[in-house]
C-alpha positions in Angstrom: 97.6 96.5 120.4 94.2 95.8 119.7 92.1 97.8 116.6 88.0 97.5 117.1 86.1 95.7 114.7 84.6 97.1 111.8 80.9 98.0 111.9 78.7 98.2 109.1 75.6 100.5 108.7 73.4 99.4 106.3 70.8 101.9 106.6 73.8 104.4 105.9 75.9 102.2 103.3 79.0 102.8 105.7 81.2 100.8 107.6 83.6 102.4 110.9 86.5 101.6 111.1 89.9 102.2 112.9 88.5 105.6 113.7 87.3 106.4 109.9 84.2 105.7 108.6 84.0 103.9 104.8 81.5 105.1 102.2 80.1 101.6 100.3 78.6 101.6 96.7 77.4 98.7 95.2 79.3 98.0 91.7 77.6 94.2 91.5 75.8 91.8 93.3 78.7 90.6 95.4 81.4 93.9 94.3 81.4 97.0 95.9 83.9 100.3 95.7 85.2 101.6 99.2 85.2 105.3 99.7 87.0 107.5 102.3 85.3 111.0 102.5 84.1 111.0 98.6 87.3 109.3 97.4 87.5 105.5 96.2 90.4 104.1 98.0 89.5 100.4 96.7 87.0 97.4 96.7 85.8 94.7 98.0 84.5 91.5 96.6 82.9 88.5 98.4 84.3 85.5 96.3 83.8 81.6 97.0 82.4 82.8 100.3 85.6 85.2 101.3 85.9 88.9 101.7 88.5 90.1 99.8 90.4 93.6 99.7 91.8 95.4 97.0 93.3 98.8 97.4 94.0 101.6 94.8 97.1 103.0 96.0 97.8 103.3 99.6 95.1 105.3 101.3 94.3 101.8 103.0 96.0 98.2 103.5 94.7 95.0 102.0 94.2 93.5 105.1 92.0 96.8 106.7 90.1 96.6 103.5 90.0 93.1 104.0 88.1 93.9 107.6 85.7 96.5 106.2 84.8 93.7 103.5 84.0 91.1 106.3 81.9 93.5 108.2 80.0 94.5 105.4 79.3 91.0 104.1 78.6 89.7 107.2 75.9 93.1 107.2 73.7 92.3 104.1 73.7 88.5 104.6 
């Protein structure tokens, strides 16, 4: 089975994904909380060069949030 990549929209702050679209708000420079229709559901963080997911509770997996980080990284550069 193969999922579709994640896809950010900056002008938006959103990233699709797996058929749901992510809400993005900047907490830091490289730090961001991950929203799923107005509800955090965990963050990402770009560190040493690496997205990295971490969920609150278990509205989303590590490694989905993990693909939403990447997109959205790769996004804003």
């Amino acid at each position: 089975m193969t999922t579709a990549a994640a896809v950010a929209d900056l002008s938006t702050k959103t990233v699709a994904f797996a058929g749901k679209t992510y809400s993005i708000q900047a907490l830091g420079d490289d730090s961001y909380t991950v929203l799923l229709a107005g509800v955090p559901v965990g963050r990402i963080v770009l560190s040493f060069g690496a997205a990295n997911g971490v969920p609150e509770g278990d509205a989303i997996s590590e490694d989905d949030l993990t693909s939403v980080g990447e997109a959205w990284f790769a996004a804003v550069g």
